[in-house]
C-alpha positions, 0 to 999 in steps of 0.5 A, spaced: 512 504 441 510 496 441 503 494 438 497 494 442 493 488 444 486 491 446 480 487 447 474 488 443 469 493 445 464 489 446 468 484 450 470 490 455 463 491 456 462 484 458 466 484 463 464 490 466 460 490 473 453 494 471 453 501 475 449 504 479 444 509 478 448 515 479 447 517 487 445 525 485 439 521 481 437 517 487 434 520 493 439 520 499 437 514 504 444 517 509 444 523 511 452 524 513 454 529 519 461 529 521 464 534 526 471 533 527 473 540 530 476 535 535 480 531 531 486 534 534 484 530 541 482 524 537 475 525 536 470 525 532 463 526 532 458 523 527 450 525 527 446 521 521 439 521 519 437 514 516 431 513 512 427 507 515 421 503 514 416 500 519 420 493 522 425 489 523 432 493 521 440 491 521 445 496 521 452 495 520 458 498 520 464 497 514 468 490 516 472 489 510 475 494 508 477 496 500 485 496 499 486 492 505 485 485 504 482 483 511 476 485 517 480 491 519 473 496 520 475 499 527 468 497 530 472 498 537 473 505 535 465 506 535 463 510 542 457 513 545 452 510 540 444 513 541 439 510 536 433 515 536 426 513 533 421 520 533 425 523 538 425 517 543 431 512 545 431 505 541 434 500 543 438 496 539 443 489 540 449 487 537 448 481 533 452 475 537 456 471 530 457 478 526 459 484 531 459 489 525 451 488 525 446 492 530 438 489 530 433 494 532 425 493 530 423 501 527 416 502 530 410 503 526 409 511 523 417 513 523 420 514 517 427 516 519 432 513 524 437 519 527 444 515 530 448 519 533 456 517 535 463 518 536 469 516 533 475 514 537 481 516 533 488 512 536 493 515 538 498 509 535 501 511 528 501 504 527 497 500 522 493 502 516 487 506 516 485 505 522 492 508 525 492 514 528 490 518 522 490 525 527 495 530 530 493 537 532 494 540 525 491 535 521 486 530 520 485 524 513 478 521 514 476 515 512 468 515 511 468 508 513 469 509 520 465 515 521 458 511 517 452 505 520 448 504 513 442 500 512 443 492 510 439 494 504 440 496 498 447 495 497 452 500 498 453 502 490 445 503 490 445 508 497 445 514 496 449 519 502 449 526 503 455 528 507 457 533 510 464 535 514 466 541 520 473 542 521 477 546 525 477 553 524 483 554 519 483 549 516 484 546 508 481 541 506 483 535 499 478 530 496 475 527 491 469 529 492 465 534 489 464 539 494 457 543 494 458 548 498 462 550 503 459 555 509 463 558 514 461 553 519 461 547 514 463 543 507 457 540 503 459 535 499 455 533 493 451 526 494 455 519 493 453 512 493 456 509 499 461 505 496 464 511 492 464 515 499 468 510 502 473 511 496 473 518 497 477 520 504 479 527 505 485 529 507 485 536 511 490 540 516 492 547 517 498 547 512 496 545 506 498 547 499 496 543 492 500 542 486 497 541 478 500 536 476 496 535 469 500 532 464 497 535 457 491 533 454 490 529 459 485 528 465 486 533 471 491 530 476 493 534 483 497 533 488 495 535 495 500 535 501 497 537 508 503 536 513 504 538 521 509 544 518 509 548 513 517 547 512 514 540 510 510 543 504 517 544 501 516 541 494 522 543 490 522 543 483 525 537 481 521 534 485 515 537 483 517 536 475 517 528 477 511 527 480 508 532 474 511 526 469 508 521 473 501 522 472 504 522 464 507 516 465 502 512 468 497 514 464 501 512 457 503 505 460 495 504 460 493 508 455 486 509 458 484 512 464 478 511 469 477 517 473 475 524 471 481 527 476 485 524 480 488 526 487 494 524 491 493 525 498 500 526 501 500 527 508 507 529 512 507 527 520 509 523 524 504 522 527 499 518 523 501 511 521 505 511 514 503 506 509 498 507 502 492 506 501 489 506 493 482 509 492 479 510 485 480 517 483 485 518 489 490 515 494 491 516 501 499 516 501 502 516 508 509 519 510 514 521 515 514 529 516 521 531 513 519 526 506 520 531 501 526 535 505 531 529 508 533 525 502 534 519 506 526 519 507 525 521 499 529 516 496 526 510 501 519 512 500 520 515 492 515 508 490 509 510 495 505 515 490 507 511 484 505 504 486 498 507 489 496 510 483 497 504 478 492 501 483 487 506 480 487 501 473 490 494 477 486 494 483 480 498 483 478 498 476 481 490 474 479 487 481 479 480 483 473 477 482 475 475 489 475 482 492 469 485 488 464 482 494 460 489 492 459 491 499 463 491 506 460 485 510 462 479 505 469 476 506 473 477 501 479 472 497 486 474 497 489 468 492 490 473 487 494 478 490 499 476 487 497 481 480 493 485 485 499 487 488 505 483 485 504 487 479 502 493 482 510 492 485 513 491 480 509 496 475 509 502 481 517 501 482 518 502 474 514 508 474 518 511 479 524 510 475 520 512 468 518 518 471 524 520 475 522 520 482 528 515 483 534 513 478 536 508 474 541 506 478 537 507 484 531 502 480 536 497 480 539 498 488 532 497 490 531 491 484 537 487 488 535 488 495 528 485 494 532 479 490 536 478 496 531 479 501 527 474 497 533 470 496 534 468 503 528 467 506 528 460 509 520 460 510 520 459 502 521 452 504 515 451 507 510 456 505 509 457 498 507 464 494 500 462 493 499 461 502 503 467 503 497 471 498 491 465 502 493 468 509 494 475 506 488 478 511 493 475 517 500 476 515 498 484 514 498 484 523 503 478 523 510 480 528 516 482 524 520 477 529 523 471 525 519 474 519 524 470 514 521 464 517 515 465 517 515 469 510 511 475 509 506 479 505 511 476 499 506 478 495 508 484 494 516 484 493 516 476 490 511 479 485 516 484 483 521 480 481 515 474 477 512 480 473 519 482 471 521 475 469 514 475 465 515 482 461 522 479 460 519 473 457 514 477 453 520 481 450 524 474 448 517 471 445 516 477 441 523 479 439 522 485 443 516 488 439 512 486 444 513 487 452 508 487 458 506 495 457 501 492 451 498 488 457 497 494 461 494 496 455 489 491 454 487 489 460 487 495 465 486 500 458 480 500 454 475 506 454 476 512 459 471 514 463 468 515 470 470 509 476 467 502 474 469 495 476 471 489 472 473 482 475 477 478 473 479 470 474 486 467 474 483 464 467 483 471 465 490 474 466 493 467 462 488 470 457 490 476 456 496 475 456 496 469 451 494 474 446 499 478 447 504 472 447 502 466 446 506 461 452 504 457 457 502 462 462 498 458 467 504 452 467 509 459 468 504 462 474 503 455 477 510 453 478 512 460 481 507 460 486 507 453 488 514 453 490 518 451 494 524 452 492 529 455 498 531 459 492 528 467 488 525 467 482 531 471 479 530 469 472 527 476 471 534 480 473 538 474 470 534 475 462 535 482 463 542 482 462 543 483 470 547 479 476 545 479 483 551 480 486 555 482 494 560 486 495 563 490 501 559 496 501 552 498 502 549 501 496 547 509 497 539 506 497 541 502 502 545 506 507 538 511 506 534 505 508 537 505 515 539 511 517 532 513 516 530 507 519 535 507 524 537 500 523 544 495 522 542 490 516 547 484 517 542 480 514 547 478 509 553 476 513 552 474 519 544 473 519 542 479 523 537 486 523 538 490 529 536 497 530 541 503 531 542 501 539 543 493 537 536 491 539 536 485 535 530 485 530 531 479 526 535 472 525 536 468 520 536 461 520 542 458 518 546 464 519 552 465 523 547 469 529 542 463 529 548 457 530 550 462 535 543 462 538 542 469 537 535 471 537 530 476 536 528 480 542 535 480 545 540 485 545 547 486 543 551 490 549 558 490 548 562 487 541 569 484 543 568 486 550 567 493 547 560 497 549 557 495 543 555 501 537 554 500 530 561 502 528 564 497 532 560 491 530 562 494 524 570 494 525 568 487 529 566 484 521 572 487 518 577 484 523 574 477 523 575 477 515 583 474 517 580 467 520 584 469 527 578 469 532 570 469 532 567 476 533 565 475 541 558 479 543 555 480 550 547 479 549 542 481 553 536 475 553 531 480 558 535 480 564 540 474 563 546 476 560 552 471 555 557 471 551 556 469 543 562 468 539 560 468 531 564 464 527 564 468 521 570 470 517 567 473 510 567 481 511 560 485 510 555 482 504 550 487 500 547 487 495 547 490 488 546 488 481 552 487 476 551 488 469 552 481 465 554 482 458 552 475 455 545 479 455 542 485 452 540 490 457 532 489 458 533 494 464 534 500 461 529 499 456 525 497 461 524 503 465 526 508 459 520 513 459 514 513 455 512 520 454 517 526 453 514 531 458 520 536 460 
């Protein structure tokens, strides 16, 4: 194992925010009811007791939401509000410039406001948190949607009590600290807001938890709620991988700021998918048939691990830029690149370490986001460091002429930066040293409960000077302030491996598009379309863009063929003689024309090839920490 750099401890308290006075010490100013026995029909009911002083009163709703980077609170959501003051109907306006902000005059002699609301759950699995979050067999509540508070004190210092109603038979997971459970309702221990807001619960009438505890370790569970219990269906290898990874991540850190960790790991299709990290636990969102169809396992197998690195980069290292300490200050997204670069990068080596995916499968993964990156024509006007500014804006922006546009790139670009900079750390120290000693010593420290501590870019130059001393600001700067039409590959490239194409999809690749129904020609003719042909993407420059080919449109027939996804297959392969362009009848709405693609280079995928002038940093990259069986 490399050496350890670890600040001293004196230093770790500095940098630490101050905590709050724990919530149980604090008298409750919410008391927090929510019935979500009609959660199946996409509603739930809230019912709040606040206490209040004699006055002027703000209220607000939750607008910038932890995690997601941007003004998401579903405000829209909120119907139904009656605000009661002794018993009487208060009057209360919106303020006119901050729409998550209600004013109401609390009137003289009355110490507590009752509010009561309903929550509209939507109905489209599209989105993040504010998604559909139900189906008629389960629930993930977020508490952020369900909750108006006071605009003092801050959230770390406002105590709620909440309490949850489910539907009859239904189980429930959280993070919180269950106080008692009644026939009719749970109770859980009192909280301030910021944690309660940290701590969704997932609950559903299929639910089942797994111990994942790794030895000597703090208590980790994996909680999956699904819409069928054939979806609960962990197999042992699976099962083993998952139990690895609580190891792993715990190792690569060498510290833990959690007391227990939960996953909440919802099967449906019929919530929106994506993941959404919390200190001591994530909310991890998939397809129904994830752990039984393998195309779904293997092309989301680095969901958990990435949401779990985030509980060390994220919630406790946080930028100081998002460590606003309440929901209504906007936040900065410029570091996003280490919030969610890093945690790409670190998440996708957990995912090979723990097993959750192959080596083999790592570097399929690896070569389809440097080829991704590699041909992204936005990259010539848009520079990382835009991508990262805009972040709160490119989350929601179309997938149509996403090249050209460029995207959340933080994520996948980060990758691939944060590799070349363990590779370089490798090179500087003779390979006594590698970016697992950073983790240590800036995401490490002490283990204990959640805490917060910002951090600059200054600081991450800092900290990673004094694991290798180098140019690291230069390093960082150029990276993202370029314009270079071309990837940041010299990760992949120090590490021993190529980008190459060949003829043949890789088998992560092939899961990809089955599972998502999709014809990736990105790298041949510079086309994305669905199974049907409906044409997603265009790469500008490409064969199909000089074509005229664009997204929105729609392939009809392939060389006077109706068209399928085999025979624009076989159209490729005849093409590569030089003897005739490929002839495509496309529909552009109502109007219909015919395109010939000159392109004679057969089918391109991505893969990654060893180059033996190199050591292969790789495998030692994503070679296991722990010896857990």
């Amino acid at each position: 194992m490399a050496r350890s750099c670890l600040p001293s401890l004196a230093v770790l308290l500095l940098l630490v925010a101050p905590r709050a006075a724990p919530a149980q010490s604090l008298p409750p100013v919410v008391t927090l009811t929510v019935d979500a026995t009609d959660a199946p029909r996409k509603l739930l009911h809230t019912r709040e007791t606040i206490a209040v002083k004699e006055g002027p009163l703000t209220l607000l709703y939750p607008q910038w939401i932890p995690g997601e980077h941007g003004p998401t609170g579903p405000v829209t959501d909120v119907v139904s509000l009656h605000i009661n003051a002794g018993g009487a109907p208060l009057p209360w306006r919106r303020d006119l410039q901050n729409m998550y902000a209600l004013h109401c005059e609390v009137p003289a002699g009355v110490s507590a406001l009752e509010v009561v609301f309903d929550f509209v759950l939507p109905p489209v699995a599209e989105g993040f948190s504010s998604g559909a979050s139900s189906t008629a067999d389960l629930l993930v509540l977020s508490w952020n949607q369900v909750v108006l508070y006071p605009d003092s004190p801050r959230p770390d210092e406002l105590s709620v009590a909440p309490s949850l109603k489910l539907p009859e038979g239904w189980k429930h997971a959280t993070a919180l600290a269950t106080a008692d459970v009644s026939p009719v309702s749970i109770r859980f221990e009192p909280v301030s807001l910021t944690q309660l807001v940290d701590s969704p619960v997932a609950a559903g009438a299929h639910l089942r938890s797994v111990d994942l505890t790794p030895p000597g370790g703090p208590r980790c569970t994996l909680n999956l709620v699904a819409d069928s219990e054939a979806a609960l269906a962990l197999d042992a290898a699976q099962e083993a991988a998952f139990r690895r990874l609580a190891a792993e991540a715990i190792a690569l850190f060498g510290a833990h700021h959690f007391d227990h960790y939960d996953f909440l790991f919802t099967l449906s299709d019929g919530v929106a998918h994506f993941g959404l990290e919390h200190h001591e636990s994530s909310d991890d969102r998939l397809a129904e048939r994830t752990l039984i169809d393998d195309d779904l396992r293997l092309r989301s197998a680095g969901l958990l691990p990435h949401e779990m690195v985030h509980s060390w980069n994220g919630k406790y290292r946080r930028p100081a830029g998002l460590a606003t300490g309440d929901f209504s200050t906007p936040m900065r997204d410029d570091l996003l690149w280490v919030y969610e670069g890093l945690t790409e990068y670190l998440g996708n080596v957990l995912t090979a370490r723990s097993g959750l995916r192959t080596p083999a499968e790592y570097r399929d993964n690896l070569a389809l986001v440097a080829a991704s990156l590699d041909q992204r024509p936005g990259r010539e006007w848009r520079p990382l460091q835009d991508a990262n500014d805009e972040a709160q804006l490119l989350y929601s922006a179309r997938s149509d002429w996403g090249a050209l546009r460029r995207d959340v790139d933080f994520y996948d670009e980060g990758d691939l930066i944060w590799l070349e900079a363990d590779v370089k750390i490798r090179g500087l120290t003779a390979g006594s040293r590698s970016l697992d000693d950073f983790c240590r010593a800036f995401h490490g420290g002490p283990s204990g409960p959640p805490a917060v501590a910002p951090y600059t870019f200054e600081d991450v130059v800092a900290a990673l000077d004094r694991v290798a001393p180098f140019d690291w600001r230069g390093f960082f700067t150029t990276r993202l302030q370029s314009l270079s039409p071309r990837a940041p590959l010299g990760g992949i490239e120090g590490a021993g491996w190529k980008l190459v194409y060949s003829d043949s999809p890789s088998p992560l690749q092939l899961a990809i598009d089955r599972s998502r129904k999709q014809v990736d020609l990105r790298y041949s003719l510079g086309l994305m379309l669905t199974s049907d042909g409906a044409v997603q993407d265009v790469l500008p420059g490409s064969p199909a863009y000089t074509a005229g080919i664009g997204p929105g449109m729609r392939l009809i027939a392939v060389d006077s063929r109706t068209y399928s996804e085999e025979r624009l297959g076989d159209a490729l392969k005849a093409a590569v003689d030089g003897r005739k362009p490929i002839e495509l009848l496309v529909a552009n709405g109502d109007v219909f024309s015919t395109r010939a693609i000159e392109f004679h280079g057969g089918a391109r995928y991505p893969h990654l090839e060893r180059d033996p002038s190199r050591p292969d940093l790789l495998s030692a990259i994503v070679a296991p920490l722990t010896t857990q069986p």
